[in-house]
N, C-alpha and C positions, 0 to 999 in steps of 0.2 A: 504494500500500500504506500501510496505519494501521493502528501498533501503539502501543497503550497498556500500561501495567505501570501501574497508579496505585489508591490508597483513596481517592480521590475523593467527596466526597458531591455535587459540582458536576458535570456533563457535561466532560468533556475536548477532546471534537470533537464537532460539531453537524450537521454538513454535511447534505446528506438522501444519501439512499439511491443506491449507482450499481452495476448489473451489472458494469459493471468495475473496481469500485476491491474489495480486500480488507484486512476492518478483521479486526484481532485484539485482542483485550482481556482482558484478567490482571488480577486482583486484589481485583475486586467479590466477596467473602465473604459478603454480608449485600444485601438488596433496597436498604438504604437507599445502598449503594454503586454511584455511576456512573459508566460509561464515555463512554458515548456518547448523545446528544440527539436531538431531531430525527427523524425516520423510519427509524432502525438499529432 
């Protein structure tokens, strides 16, 4: 499990993509706000 809360304008996790992991993310308001990189 991955949870982010962040305004981030940088990726906070990158990892790629996995059927069994679950990401949650909070905070991005605006497109130029990221959470996660990579194949999310």
């Amino acid at each position: 499990m991955i949870i982010t809360l962040t305004t981030s304008k940088e990726p906070v996790y990158s990892e790629d993509a996995n059927a069994r992991r679950l990401g949650i993310g909070v905070g991005a308001f605006t497109p130029e706000r990221l959470r996660y990189g990579g194949s999310i």
